[in-house]
FIZAVO-163268 format. One line per 10 residues: their letters; for each residue x, y, z of N, C-alpha, C, O, CB. Coordinates in steps of 0.2 Angstrom, whole numbers. Atoms other than C-alpha are relative to their C-alpha. Glycine has a CB too. Layout:
BEGIN
a) X Y Z X Y Z X Y Z X Y Z X Y Z | ...;
END
This chain:
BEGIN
xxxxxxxxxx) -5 -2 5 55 33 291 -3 5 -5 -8 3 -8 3 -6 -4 | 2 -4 5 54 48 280 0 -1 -8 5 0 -11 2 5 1 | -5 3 6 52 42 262 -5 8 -6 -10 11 -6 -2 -12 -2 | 3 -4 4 50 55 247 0 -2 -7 5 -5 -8 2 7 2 | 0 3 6 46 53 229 -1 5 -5 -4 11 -5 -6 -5 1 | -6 -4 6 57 58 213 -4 -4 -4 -3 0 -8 10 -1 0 | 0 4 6 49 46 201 -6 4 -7 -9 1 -12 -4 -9 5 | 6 -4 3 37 60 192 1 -3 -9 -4 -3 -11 2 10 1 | 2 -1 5 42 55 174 -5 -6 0 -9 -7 -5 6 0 -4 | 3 5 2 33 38 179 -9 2 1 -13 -1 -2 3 -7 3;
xxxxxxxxxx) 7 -2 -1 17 47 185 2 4 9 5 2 14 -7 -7 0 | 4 -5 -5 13 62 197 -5 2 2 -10 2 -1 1 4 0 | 10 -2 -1 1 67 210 -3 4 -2 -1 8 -6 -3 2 7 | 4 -4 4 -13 75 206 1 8 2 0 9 8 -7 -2 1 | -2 -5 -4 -9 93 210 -5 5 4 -9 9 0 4 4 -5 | 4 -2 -2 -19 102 222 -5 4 -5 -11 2 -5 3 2 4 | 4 -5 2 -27 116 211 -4 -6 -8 -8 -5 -12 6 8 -1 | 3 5 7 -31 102 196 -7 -4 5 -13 -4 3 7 -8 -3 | 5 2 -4 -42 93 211 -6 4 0 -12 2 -1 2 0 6 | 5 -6 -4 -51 109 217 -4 0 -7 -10 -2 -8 4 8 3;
xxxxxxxxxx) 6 0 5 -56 112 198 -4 -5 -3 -9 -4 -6 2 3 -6 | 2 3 1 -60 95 196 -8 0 5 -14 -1 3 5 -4 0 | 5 2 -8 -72 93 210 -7 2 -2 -12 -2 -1 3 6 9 | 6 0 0 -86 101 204 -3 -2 -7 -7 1 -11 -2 7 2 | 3 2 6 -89 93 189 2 -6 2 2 -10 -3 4 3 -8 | 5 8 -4 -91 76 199 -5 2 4 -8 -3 5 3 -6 5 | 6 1 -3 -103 84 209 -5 4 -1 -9 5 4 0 -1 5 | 2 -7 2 -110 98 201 -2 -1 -7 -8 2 -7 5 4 2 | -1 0 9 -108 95 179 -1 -7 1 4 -10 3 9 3 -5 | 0 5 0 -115 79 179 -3 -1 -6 -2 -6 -9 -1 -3 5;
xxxxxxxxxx) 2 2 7 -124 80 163 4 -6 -3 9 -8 -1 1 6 -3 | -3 2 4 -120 70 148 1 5 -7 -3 8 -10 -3 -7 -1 | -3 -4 4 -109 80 136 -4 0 -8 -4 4 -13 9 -2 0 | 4 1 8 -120 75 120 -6 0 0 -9 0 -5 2 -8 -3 | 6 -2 -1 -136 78 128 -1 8 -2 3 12 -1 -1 -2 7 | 2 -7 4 -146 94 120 -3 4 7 -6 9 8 -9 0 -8 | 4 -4 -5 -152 98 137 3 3 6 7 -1 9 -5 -3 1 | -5 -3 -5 -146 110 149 6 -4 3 11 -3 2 -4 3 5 | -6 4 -3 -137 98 159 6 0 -4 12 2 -3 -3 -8 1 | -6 4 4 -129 91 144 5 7 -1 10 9 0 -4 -5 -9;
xxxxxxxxxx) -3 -9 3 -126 109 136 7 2 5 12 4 3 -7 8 2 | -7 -3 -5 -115 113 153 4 -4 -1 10 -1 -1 0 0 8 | -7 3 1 -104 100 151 4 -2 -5 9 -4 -6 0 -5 4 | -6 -3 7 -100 103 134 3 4 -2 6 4 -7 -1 1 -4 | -3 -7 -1 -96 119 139 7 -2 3 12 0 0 -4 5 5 | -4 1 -4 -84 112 150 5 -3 -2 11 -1 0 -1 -4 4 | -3 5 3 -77 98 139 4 7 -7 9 9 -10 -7 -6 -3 | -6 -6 8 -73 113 126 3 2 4 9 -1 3 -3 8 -5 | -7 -4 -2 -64 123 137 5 -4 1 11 -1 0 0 3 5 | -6 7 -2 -54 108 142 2 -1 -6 7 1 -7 -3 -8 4;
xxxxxxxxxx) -4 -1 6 -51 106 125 3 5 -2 9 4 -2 -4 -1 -5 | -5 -6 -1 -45 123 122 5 2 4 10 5 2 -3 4 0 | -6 2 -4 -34 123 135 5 -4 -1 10 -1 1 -1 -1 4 | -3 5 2 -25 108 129 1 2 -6 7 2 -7 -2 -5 1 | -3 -1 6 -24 113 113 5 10 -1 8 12 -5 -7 -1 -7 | -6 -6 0 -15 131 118 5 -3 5 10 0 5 -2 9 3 | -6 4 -4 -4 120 130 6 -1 -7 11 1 -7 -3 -10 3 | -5 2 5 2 114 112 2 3 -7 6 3 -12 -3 -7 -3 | -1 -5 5 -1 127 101 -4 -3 -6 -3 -2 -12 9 0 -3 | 4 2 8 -15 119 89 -6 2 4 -7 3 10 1 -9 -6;
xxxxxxxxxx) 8 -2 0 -32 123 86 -5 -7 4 -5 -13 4 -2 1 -10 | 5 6 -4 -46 115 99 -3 -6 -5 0 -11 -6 -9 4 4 | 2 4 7 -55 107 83 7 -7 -2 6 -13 -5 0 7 -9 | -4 4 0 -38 98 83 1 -6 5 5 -10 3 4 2 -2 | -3 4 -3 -36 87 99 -8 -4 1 -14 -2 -1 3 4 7 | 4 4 0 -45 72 102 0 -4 7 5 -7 7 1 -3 -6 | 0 1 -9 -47 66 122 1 -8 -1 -2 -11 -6 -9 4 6 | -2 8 -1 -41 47 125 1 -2 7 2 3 11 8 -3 -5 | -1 5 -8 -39 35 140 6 4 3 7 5 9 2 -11 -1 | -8 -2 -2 -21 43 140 7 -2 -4 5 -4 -9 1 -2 7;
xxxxxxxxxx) -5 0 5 -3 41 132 -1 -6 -5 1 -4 -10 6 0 2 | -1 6 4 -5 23 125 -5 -1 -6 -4 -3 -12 0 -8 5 | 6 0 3 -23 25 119 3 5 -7 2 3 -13 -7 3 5 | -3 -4 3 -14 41 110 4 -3 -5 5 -2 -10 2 5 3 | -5 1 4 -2 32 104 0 -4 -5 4 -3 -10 5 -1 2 | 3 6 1 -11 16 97 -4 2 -4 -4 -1 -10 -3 -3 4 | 3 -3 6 -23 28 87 3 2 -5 2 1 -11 -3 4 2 | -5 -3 6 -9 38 79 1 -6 -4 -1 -5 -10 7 3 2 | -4 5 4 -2 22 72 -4 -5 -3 -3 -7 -9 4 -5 5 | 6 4 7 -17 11 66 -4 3 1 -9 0 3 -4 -8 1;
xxxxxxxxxx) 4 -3 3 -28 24 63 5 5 -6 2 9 -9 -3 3 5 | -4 -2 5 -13 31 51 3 -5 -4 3 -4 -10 5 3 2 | -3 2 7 -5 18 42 -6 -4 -3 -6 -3 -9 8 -6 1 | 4 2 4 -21 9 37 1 -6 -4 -3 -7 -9 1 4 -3 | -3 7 3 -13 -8 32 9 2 -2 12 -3 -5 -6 -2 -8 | -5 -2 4 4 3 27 6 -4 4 6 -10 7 0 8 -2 | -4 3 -3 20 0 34 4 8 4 4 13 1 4 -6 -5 | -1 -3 -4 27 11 51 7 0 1 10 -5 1 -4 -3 5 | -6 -2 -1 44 18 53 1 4 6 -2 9 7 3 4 -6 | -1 -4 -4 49 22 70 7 -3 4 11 -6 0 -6 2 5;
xxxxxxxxxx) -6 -2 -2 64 21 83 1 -8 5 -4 -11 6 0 7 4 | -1 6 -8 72 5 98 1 6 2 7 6 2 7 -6 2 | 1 -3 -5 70 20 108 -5 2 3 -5 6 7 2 2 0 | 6 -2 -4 51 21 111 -3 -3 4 -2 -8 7 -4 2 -2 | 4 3 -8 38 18 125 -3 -8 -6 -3 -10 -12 -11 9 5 | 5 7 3 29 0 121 -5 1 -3 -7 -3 -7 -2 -4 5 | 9 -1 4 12 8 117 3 2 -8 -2 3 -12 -7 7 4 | -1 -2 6 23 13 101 1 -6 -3 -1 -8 -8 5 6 0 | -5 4 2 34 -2 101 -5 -5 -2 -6 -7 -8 7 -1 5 | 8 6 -1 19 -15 103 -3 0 -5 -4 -5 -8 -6 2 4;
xxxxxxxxxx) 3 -3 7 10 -5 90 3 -2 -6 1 -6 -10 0 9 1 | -2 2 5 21 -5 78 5 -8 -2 9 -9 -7 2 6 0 | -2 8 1 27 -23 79 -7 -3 -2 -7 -6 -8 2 -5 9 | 9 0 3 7 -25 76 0 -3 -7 -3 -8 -9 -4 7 0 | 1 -2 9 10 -20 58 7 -2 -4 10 -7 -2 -1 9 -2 | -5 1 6 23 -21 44 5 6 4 1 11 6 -2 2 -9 | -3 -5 -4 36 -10 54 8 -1 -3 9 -6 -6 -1 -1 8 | -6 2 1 55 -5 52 1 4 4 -2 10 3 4 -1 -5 | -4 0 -6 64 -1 68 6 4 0 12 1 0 0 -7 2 | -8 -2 4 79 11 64 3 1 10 0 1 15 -1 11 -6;
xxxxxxxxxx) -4 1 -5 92 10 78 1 10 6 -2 15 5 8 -4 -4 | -2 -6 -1 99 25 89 7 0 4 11 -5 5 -6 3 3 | -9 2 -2 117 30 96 -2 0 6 -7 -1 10 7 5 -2 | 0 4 -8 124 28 113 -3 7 5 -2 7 11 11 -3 2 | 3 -4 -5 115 46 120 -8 0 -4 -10 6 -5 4 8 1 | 8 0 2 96 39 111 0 3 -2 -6 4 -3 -4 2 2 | 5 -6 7 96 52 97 1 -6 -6 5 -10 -7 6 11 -3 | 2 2 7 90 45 80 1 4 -5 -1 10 -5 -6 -2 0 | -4 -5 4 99 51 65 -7 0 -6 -11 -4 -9 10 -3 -4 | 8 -1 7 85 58 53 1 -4 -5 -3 -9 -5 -1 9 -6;
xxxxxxxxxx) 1 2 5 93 52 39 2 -8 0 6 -10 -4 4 5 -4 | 1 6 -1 93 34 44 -10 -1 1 -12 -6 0 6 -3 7 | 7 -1 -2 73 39 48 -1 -2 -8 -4 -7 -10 -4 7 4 | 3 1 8 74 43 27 2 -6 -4 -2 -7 -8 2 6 -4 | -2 6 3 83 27 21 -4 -3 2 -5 -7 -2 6 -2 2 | 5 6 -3 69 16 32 -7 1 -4 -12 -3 -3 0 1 8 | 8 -3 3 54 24 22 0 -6 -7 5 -10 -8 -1 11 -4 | 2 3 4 47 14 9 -7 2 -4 -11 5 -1 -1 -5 3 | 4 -4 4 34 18 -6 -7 -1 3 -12 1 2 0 -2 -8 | 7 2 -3 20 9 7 -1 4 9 -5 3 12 -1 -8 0;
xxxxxxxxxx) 1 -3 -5 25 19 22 -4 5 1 -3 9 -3 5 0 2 | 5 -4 -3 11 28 30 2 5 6 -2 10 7 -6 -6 2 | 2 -3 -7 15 35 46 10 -1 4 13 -7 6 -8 -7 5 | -5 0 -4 33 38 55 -1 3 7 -3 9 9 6 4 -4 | -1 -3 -7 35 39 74 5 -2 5 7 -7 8 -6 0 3 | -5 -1 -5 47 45 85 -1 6 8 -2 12 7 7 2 -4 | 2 -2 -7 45 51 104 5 6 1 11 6 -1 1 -7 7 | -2 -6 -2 50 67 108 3 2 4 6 6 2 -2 3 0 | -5 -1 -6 58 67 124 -2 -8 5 -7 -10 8 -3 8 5 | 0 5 -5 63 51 133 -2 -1 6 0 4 9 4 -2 0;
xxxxxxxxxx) 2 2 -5 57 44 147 5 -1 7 3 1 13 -1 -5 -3 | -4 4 -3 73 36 154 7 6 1 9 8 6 0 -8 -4 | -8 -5 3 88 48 147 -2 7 -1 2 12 0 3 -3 -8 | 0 -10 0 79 65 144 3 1 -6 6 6 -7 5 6 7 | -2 -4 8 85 65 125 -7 1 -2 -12 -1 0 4 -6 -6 | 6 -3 2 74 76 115 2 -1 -10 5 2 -14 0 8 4 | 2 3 8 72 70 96 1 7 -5 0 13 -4 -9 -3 0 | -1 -6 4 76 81 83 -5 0 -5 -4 0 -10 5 -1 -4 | 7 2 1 57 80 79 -2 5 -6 -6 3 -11 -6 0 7 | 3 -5 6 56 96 67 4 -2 -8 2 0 -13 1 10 1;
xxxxxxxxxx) -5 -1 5 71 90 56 -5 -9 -3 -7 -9 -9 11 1 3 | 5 9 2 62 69 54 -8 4 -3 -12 2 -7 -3 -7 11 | 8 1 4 44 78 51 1 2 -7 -3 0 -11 -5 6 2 | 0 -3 10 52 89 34 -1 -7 -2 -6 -8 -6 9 3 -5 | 0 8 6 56 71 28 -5 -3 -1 -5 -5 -6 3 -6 2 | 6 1 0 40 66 33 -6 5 -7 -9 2 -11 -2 0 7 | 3 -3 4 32 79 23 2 2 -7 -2 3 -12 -1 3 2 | -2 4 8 43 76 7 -2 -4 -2 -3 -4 -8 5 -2 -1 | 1 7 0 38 60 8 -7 -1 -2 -9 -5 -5 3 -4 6 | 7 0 0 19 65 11 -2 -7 5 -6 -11 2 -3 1 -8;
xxxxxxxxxx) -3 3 -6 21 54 25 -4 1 6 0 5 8 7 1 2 | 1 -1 -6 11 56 42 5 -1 4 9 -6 4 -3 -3 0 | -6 2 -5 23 59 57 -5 2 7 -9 6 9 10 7 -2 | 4 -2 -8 18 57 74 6 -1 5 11 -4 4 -8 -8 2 | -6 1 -5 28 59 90 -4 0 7 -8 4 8 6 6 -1 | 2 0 -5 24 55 106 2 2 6 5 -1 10 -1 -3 0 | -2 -6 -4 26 69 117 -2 0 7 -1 4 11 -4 5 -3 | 1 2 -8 21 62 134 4 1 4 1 1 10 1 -6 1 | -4 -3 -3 36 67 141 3 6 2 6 9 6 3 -1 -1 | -4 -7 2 38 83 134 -6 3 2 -5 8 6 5 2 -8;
xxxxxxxxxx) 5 -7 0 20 93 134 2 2 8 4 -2 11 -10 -1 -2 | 0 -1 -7 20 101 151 6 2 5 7 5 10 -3 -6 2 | -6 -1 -5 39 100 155 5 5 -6 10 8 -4 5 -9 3 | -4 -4 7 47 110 138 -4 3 -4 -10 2 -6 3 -5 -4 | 6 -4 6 39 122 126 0 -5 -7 4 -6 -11 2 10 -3 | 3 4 5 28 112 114 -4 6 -6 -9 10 -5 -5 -5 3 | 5 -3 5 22 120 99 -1 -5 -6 4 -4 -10 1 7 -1 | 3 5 4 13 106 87 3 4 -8 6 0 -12 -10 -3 0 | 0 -4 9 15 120 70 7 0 0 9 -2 -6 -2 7 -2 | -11 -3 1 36 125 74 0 -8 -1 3 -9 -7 6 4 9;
xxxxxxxxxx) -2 7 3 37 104 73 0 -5 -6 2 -10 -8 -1 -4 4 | 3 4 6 27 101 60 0 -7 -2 1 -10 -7 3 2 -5 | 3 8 -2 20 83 67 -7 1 -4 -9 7 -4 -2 -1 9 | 7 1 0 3 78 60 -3 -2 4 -9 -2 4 -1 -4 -4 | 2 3 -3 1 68 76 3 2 5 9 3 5 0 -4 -2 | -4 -2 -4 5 71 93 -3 -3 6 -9 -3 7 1 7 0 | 5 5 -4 1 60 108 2 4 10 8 5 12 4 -10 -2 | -2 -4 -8 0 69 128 -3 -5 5 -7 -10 3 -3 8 1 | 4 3 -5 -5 62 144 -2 4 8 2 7 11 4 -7 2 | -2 -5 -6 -10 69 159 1 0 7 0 5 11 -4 4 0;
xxxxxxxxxx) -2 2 -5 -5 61 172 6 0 2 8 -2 7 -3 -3 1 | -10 1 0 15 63 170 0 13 1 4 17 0 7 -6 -17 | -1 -5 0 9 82 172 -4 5 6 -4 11 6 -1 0 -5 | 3 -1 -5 -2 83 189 -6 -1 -2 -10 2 2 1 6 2 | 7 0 1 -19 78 181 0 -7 2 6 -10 2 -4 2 -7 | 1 8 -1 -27 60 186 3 -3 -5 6 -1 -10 -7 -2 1 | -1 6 3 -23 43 178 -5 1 -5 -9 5 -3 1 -6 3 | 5 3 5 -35 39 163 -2 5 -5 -7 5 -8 -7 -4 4 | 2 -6 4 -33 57 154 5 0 -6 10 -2 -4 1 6 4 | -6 -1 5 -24 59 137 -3 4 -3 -8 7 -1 4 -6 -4;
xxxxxxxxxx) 0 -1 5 -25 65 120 4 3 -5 9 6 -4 -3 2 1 | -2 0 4 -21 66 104 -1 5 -8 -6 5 -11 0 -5 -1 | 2 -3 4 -18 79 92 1 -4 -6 4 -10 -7 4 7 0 | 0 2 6 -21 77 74 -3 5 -6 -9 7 -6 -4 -7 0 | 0 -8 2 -18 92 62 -5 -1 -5 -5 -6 -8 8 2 -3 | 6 -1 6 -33 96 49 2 -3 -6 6 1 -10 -3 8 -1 | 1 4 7 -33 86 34 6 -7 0 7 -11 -5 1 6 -8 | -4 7 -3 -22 71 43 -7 -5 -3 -13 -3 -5 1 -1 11 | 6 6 4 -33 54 36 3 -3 7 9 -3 9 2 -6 -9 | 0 5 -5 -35 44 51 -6 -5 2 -12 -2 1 1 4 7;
xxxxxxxxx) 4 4 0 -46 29 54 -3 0 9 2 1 13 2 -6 -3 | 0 0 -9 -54 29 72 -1 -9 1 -3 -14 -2 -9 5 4 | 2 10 -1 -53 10 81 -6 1 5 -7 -4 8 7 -5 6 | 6 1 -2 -70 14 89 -5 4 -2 -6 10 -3 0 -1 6 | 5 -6 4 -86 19 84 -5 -1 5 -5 -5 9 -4 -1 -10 | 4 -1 -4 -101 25 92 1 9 5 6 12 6 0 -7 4 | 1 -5 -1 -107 40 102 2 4 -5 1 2 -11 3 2 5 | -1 -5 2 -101 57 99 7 2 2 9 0 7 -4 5 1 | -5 -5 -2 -85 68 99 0 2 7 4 6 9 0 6 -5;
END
């Protein structure tokens, strides 16, 4: 029996030409990227450009993405590495690594209607003088609604507010550009896009306050 597979928003294969450039940087760029010595040097080379690329995927500066395990890690930084003890405003309509996250903390949960969109100004009624960090996902998962993400960040930045959205759905299938949305935070993955499992990252716009949840190494 022939069977064929539609299920891409939950994860796609790796796409041939992602392989091929992978390939020689397992057997070829084995350096360690933080090493001063040739080895290392090449695959910091490597690592930048992979960073620059990703960050013209989204429209922000390399200096701005930060490489994670993949969406949940992305999304788990945004959220306790932003509120900081504060309290988290986001949606019943996002992934778990949001929803998880922000059950975690002091959170308020704003509702949405019956086609998933979330009305901004129920986002601005939910704020609070200790809210740190608002996030709402940018393109669903399940339904394909797309968030009204530039009109929730103003508010965010009236408010002086961190806004993070988690964009996992959308880099790769819709034009993204992090500045026209005016997010502080932005969370991708790359495996809902033809790259392997265990790839993400997270933008985080220059002079965002963020705490990291691990220390050690280097960038």
């Amino acid at each position: 029996m022939q069977r064929y597979y539609f299920d891409h928003n939950a994860t796609t294969p790796v796409a041939p030409e992602v392989l091929e450039a992978m390939l020689p940087m397992m057997t070829e760029v084995y350096g360690n990227a933080s090493s001063i010595h040739h080895f290392g040097q090449v695959a910091r080379q490597k690592l930048d450009a992979a960073r620059a690329q990703v960050a013209v995927l989204i429209g922000a500066d390399p200096q701005e993405i930060v490489f994670t395990s993949g969406g949940t890690e992305a999304d788990n930084l945004a959220i306790f590495g932003a509120i900081a003890g504060g309290h988290v405003v986001t949606t019943a309509f996002e992934h778990p690594a949001v929803l998880a996250a922000a059950q975690a903390r002091d959170h308020t949960i704003v509702p949405v209607d019956s086609r998933g969109l979330v009305d901004p100004d129920g986002i601005r009624r939910a704020l609070r003088a200790e809210t740190k960090v608002i996030s709402v996902m940018h393109a669903n998962n399940e339904l394909g609604t797309i968030q009204p993400i530039a009109d929730i960040a103003r508010i965010a930045a009236e408010a002086g507010i961190a806004m993070h959205s988690d964009g996992v759905q959308a880099a790769g299938k819709i034009t993204v550009n992090v500045r026209e949305l005016g997010v502080s935070l932005y969370s991708i993955s790359g495996h809902k896009v033809g790259a392997p499992k265990g790839i993400g990252a997270l933008y985080v716009r220059k002079g965002t306050a963020i705490q990291p949840m691990m220390y050690g190494g280097r960038p």
